[in-house]
C-alpha positions as CSV (number, residue, x, y, z in Angstrom):
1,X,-154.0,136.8,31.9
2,X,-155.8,138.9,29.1
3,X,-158.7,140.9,30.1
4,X,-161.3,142.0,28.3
5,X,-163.4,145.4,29.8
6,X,-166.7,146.3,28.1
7,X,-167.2,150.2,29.4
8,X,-165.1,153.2,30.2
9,X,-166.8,154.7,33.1
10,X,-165.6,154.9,37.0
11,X,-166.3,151.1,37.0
12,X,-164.4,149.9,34.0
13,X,-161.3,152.3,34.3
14,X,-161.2,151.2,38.2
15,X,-161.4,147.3,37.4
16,X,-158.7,148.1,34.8
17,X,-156.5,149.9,36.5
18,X,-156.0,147.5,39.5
19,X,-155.7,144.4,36.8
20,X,-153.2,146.5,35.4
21,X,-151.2,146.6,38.4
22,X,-152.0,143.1,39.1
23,X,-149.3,142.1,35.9
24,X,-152.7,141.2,33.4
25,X,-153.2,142.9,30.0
26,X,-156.3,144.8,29.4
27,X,-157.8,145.6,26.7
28,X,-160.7,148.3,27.4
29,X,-163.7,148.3,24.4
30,X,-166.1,150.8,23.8
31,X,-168.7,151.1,21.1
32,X,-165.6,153.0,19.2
33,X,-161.9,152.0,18.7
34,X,-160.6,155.2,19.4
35,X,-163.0,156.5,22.3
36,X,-161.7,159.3,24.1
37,X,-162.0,158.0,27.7
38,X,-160.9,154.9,26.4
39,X,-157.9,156.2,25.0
40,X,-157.1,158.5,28.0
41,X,-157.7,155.4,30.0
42,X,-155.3,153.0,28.5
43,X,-152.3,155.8,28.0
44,X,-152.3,156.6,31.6
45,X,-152.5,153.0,32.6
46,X,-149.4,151.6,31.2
47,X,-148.1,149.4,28.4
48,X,-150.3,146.3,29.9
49,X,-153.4,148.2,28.8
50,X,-154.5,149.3,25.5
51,X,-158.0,150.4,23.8
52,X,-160.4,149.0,21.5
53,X,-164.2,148.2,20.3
54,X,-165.9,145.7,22.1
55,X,-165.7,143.4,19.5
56,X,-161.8,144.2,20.3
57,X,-162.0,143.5,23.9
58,X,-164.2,140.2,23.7
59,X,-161.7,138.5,20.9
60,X,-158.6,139.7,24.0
61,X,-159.8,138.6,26.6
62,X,-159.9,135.3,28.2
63,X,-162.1,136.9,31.5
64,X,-164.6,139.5,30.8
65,X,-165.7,142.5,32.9
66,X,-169.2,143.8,31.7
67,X,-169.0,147.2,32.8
68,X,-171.9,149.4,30.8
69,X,-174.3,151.8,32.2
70,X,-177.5,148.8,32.8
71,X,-179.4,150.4,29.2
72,X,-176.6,149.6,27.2
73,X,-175.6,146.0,28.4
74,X,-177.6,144.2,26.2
75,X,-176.6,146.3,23.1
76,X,-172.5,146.1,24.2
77,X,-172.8,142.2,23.9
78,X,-174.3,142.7,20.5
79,X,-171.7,144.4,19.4
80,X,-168.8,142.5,20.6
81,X,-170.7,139.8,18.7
82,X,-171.5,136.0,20.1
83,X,-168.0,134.4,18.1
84,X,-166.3,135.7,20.1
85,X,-167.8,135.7,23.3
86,X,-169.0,132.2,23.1
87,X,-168.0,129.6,25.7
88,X,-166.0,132.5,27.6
89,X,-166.8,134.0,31.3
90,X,-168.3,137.3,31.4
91,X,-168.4,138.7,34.9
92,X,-171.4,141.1,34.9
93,X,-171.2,144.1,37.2
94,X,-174.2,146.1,35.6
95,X,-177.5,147.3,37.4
96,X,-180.7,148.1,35.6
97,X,-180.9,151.6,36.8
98,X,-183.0,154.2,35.3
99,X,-182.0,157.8,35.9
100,X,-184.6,159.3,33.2
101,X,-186.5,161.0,36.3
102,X,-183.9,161.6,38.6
103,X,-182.0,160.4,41.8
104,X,-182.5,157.9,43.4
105,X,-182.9,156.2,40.3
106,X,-185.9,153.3,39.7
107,X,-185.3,149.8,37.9
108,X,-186.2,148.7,34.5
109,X,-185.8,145.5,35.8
110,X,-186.4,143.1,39.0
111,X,-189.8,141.7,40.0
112,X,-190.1,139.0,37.2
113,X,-186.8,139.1,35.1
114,X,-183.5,141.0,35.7
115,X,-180.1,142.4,33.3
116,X,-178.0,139.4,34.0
117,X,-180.9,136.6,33.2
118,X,-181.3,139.0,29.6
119,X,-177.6,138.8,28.9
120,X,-178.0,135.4,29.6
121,X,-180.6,134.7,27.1
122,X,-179.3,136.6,24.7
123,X,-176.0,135.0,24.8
124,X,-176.7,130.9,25.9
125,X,-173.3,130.5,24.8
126,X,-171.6,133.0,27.3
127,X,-171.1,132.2,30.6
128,X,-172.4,135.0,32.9
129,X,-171.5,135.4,36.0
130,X,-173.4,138.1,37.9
131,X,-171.2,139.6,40.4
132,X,-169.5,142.9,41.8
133,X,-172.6,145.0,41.3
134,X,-173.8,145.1,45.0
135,X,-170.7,147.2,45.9
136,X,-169.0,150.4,44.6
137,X,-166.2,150.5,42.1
138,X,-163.2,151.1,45.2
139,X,-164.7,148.5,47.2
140,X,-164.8,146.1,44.1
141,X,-160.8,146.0,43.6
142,X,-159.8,146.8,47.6
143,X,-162.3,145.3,49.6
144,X,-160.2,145.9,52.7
145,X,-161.2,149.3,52.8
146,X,-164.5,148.9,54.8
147,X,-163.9,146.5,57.7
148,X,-161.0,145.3,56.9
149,X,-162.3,143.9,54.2
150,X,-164.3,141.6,56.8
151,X,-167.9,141.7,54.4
152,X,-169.8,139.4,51.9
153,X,-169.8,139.5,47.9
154,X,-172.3,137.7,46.2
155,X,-172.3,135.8,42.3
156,X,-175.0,133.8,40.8
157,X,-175.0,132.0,37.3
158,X,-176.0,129.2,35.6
159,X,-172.4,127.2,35.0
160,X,-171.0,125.9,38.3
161,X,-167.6,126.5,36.8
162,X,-167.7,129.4,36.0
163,X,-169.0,130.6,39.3
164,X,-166.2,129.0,40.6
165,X,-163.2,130.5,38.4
166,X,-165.1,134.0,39.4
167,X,-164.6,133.6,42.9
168,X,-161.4,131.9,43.1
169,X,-160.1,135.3,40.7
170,X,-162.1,137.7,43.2
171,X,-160.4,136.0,46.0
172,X,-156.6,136.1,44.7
173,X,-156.7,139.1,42.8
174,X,-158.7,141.5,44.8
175,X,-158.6,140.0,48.6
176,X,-162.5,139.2,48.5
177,X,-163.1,136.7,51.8
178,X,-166.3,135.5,51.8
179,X,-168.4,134.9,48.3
180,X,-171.8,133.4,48.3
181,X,-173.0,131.3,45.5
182,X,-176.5,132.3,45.7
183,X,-177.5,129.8,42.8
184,X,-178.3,129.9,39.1
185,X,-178.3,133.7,37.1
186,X,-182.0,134.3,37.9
187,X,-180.3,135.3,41.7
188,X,-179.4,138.4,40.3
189,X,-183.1,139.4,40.4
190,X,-182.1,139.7,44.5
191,X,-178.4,141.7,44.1
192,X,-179.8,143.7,41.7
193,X,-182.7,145.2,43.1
194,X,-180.7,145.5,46.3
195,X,-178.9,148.8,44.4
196,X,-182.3,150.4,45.6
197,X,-181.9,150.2,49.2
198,X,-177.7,150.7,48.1
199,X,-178.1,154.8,46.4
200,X,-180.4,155.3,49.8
201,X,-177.9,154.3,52.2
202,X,-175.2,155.7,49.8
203,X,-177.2,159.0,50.0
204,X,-177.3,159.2,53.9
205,X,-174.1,158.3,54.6
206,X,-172.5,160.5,51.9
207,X,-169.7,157.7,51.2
208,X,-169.9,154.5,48.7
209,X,-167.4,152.8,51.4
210,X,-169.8,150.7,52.7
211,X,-171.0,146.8,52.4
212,X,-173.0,143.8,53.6
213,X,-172.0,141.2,56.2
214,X,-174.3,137.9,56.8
215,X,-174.5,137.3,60.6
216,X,-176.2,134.5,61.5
């Protein structure tokens, strides 16, 4: 399968990599066709993977991975453009954190709205599919290495479908087990204000190796 990434941070070149390995060609976009990390990134990664704008990566891909710091989701989308995102599955992994004053960081969004409905409305064309962002970047691609990889992921989105292609692809590619649908895209309100009980716990126990289970 072609992949498109939008970011070139731990996240994107982690999600790459492993997709890489996996036999699918990646194409990584950045704000800049020639971005440094971006380059260093797709050289090291082998001739499956390759560097671009995000324009680039949207037109490659037939899955996207929305991997942008939280400020600059919304802005990445614009400039892949809607044509060529439109009727395509964007799986967003982003969290509205807000470092401006520190660690842990606060939200810019939550209460009343969160990043993946405002991807969502600024793209009603895209299919978003909020998932990944409740877990660290190892954990996303090798879920086996906390518990055995005996934990929960969560999605949420608007198109049944799509939600549906995400977690069948979770569950082949990277060994997810259990996926809860937790319903349409304004669910991410929940997984995403969840990241700030996740930097506390991250910040106590020192490792990002960690996850949710639902126990009943």
């Amino acid at each position: 399968m072609k992949i498109g990434i939008f970011g070139t941070g731990v996240v994107g070149a982690t999600l790459g990599s492993k997709l890489v390995s996996l036999g699918h060609e990646v194409k990584m976009g950045s704000r800049t066709a020639n971005n440094e990390k971006a380059v260093a990134w797709a050289k090291g990664a082998g001739a499956k993977a390759s560097q671009g704008t995000f324009a680039d990566a949207a037109s490659f891909g037939e899955l996207i991975f929305h991997c942008t710091l939280g400020f600059g989701a919304v802005e990445a989308l614009q400039a892949a453009g809607a044509g060529p995102l439109k009727g395509k599955v964007v799986i967003d992994t982003t969290n509205p954190l807000d470092f401006s004053k520190g660690f842990p960081p606060t939200l810019f969004a939550g209460n009343t709205d969160s990043l993946g409905e405002q991807l969502q409305a600024a793209f009603p064309e895209t299919k978003i599919v909020k998932a990944l962002n409740t877990v660290s970047a190892e954990v996303m691609v090798n879920p086996g290495k906390v518990n055995g990889g005996d934990h929960d992921l969560f999605v949420c989105g608007n198109d049944a479908a799509a939600k549906a292609t995400v977690g069948e692809f979770l569950k082949t590619q990277f060994g997810w087990k259990t996926i809860h649908d937790l319903g349409d895209i304004s669910m991410a309100r929940g997984t995403e204000t969840y990241l700030a009980l996740w930097v506390r716990l991250y910040g106590a126990q020192k490792t990002p190796l960690f996850n949710i289970k639902v126990v009943r």
